[in-house]
Structure formats: structure tokens, C-alpha cells
C-alpha positions, 0 to 999 in steps of 0.5 A: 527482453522483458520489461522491469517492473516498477511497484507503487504501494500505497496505504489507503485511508488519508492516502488515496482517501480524504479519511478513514473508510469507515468514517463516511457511511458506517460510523454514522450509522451507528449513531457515533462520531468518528471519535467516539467509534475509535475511542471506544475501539481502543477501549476494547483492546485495551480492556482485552490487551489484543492488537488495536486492529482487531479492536476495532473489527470486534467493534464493527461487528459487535456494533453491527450486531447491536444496531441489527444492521448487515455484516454481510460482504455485500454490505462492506461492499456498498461502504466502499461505493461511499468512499471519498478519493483524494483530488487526481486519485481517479486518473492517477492510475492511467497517468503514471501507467503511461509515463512509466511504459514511456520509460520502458516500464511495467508499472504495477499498483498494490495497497497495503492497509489495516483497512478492510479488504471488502470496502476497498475492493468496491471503490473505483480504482481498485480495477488498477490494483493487482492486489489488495493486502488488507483486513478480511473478515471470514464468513459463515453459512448465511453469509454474515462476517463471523472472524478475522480471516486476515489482519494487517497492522503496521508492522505486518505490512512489511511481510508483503514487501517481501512477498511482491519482491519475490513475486509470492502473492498468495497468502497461504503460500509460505513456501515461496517467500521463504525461499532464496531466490535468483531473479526478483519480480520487482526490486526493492529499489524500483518500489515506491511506498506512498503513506500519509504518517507514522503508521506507516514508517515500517514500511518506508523504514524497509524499504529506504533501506533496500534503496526503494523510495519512500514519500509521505503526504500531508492534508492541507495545513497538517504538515507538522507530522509528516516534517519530522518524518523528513527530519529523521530521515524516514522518507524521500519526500513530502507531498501535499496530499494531491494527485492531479496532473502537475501536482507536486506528488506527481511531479516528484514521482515521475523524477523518481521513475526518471532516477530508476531508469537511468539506474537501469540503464547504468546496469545493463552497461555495467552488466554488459560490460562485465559480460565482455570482460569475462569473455575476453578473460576466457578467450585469452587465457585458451 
């Protein structure tokens, strides 16, 4: 009988990194402070009334441009390389693949971010991601980033729930994810959606409500935020922003994957039970 899978869906900045992905090397380099490079990005779609994501992917490249630095793939590539992962998040992939397979489980990992695609595809870990849902630029001729190819904001996150519920991965096919379907690659109920606020309730919203589980982090003495969001009701648990072994993230997780098993399990009871019940109706009523 074939496994069933467990999905984990994480954003990305300030969720498996210590901050936002531009902020390590390609800020800097403009000569602008984290807060001037985001401030004059909500200027620029203010200014303009288009969606702040694509505020700032103007601005990278408008910037970019101006300082006549590279706007290639290979560039975004090489940010990647700079970017700085929570405590535990290099082995976090390994440790709960393992537990879950001793649970009877696939276990698959998929980021869904407004970040950029090309930097998160360079960084160490995404060797253990089966796909990255994210910003991507076009390219033209020579090589040089020239349009948004995809954009993913907070609400748009939530297509892709639906997308890896049915198993539909390739974004130029609308055809599957439209489609009613008999059997799920993944049930709601056995996804988990790891964020770190309020960009990301969307998602936690969709997917608490399908009986999926929902667990926000907060950094080290800025718990305020991710405390409402329990208050309301939006997520399962709040964690510390820390994925090492016996962490509290780690140790809720597993409780989860625990949870999903004995869920499972009552299924097939159930699932067999009625299987006999309906063989026994036909068996006397002949």
C-alpha cells in the first residue's frame, strides 16, 4: 500500500532565514540600509498604485541598473550563497524526513515565498525542497533579468495549496487544479504551514480550515505579533524561531506528525470496517 504523504510548507525570509534574503548582501551593495531599500520600495508602488511585490522587484532592478551591477541569474544565484539559515534549519530536513518515515510516512518540504526564486534555489537546503513557489524574473538575450515571470504575494500563496493538494505543480497547467479530483496527492489535513506573521495568515487561515496545521515562529524577544495570532485563533502553535534537535518547533512537529498517524490509522479502521459492513449487506440481502 502506498505510503501517504505529509507536506511541510514553509515561507522563507525570517522562516528558515535570520532575515529578509536581500538584506545580507544585495542591499548593502546599493549602498542603502534595509530601511531605506523597503521604504523606497513601498514608494514606488504607492507612487504607481501596482502590488508591493512588484514594488520591490522594480527596484532591485532599477537599482541594479543604476549602481551597473549584474541582474543576471548567476547573480541572484550567488546572493543565495550569502544567506543566513535559522539555528537547526541544515538538518532539520534529514531529522523529520527520518521521523516521518518511522511513522509510515513520505514526507515532502515545498516553500512558498514573495522572495525571489533564483536566491532561494542557490542556498543549501534547497537539495530537500521538491519545489520552490516563489518570485522569478524573465530573462532576455544577453542573460539580464527584464520581468516578472511569476509573482507570489500573500494572498496568491494560497493557489498553491491547492496545487500540491491535487498534485498539479507545473504552473502553466490550470487544467489539473481546476479539475474534481478522487484521491489527493497530499490532504489538507496532513499539511503543515510553517510562517513567521501576519503575511502569512492566508495560508495558516486555508489551511486551519481544511484541518491542516498551522505554526508561527517568533525571533527572540519579538513574540508580541506572533501572541495575537494565537489569541485569534489563526495558528496551532507558536515556536521560537528554532529548528535544532529538542527544540520546541521540533518537539510540537513531531506531536503533530504523531496526531496525523493516529488520525490515519482510525481511517483505515474505519475505512475497513465499513468495507465489511457493506459486504455482509450484500452477502444477505442474496
Amino acid at each position: 500500500m502506498k505510503k501517504p504523504t505529509i507536506a511541510f510548507l514553509y515561507d522563507f525570509d525570517r522562516t528558515l532565514s535570520s532575515k529578509d534574503q536581500q538584506e545580507y548582501t544585495f542591499i548593502p551593495s546599493l549602498g542603502l540600509t534595509a530601511d531605506e531599500f523597503w521604504s523606497k520600495a513601498d514608494d514606488l508602488a504607492n507612487k504607481y498604485q501596482m502590488d508591493r511585490i512588484l514594488g520591490y522587484m522594480k527596484l532591485m532592478l532599477d537599482e541594479s541598473i543604476k549602481k551597473g551591477l549584474p541582474i543576471t541569474r548567476e547573480a541572484f544565484n550567488e546572493l543565495g550563497k550569502k544567506v543566513e539559515l535559522l539555528p537547526g534549519v541544515d538538518t532539520w530536513f534529514e531529522r523529520i524526513n527520518k521521523f516521518g518515515k518511522e511513522c509510515g510516512f513520505n514526507v515532502e518540504h515545498y516553500i512558498l515565498s514573495s522572495g525571489l526564486k533564483e536566491i532561494m534555489e542557490a542556498t543549501p537546503i534547497a537539495k530537500y525542497i521538491k519545489r520552490i513557489f516563489a518570485c522569478e524574473y524573465h530573462y532576455d538575450e544577453n542573460g539580464n533579468a527584464d520581468w516578472p515571470k511569476n509573482l507570489v504575494n500573500y494572498t496568491t500563496k494560497t493557489q498553491f495549496l491547492f496545487r500540491i493538494s491535487k498534485g498539479s505543480l507545473e504552473l502553466n497547467d490550470d487544467s489539473k487544479v481546476n479539475m474534481e479530483v478522487k484521491t489527493r496527492a497530499v490532504k489538507y489535513e496532513n499539511m503543515i504551514y510553517i510562517g513567521d506573521g501576519i503575511t502569512d495568515v492566508p495560508c495558516m487561515t486555508l489551511i486551519r480550515d481544511k484541518h491542516g496545521y498551522a505554526i508561527a515562529l517568533y525571533h527572540k524577544n519579538k513574540k508580541s505579533k506572533i501572541s495575537k495570532l494565537l489569541l485569534d485563533d489563526r495558528v496551532d502553535f507558536a515556536c521560537l524561531a528554532n529548528y535544532e534537535e529538542g527544540s520546541d518547533l521540533e518537539s510540537s512537529v513531531k506531536k503533530i506528525i504523531e496526531k496525523i498517524k493516529i488520525q490515519e490509522e482510525l481511517n483505515e479502521k474505519f475505512n475497513q470496517q465499513l468495507k465489511e459492513a457493506k459486504k455482509y449487506e450484500v452477502e444477505n440481502n442474496d
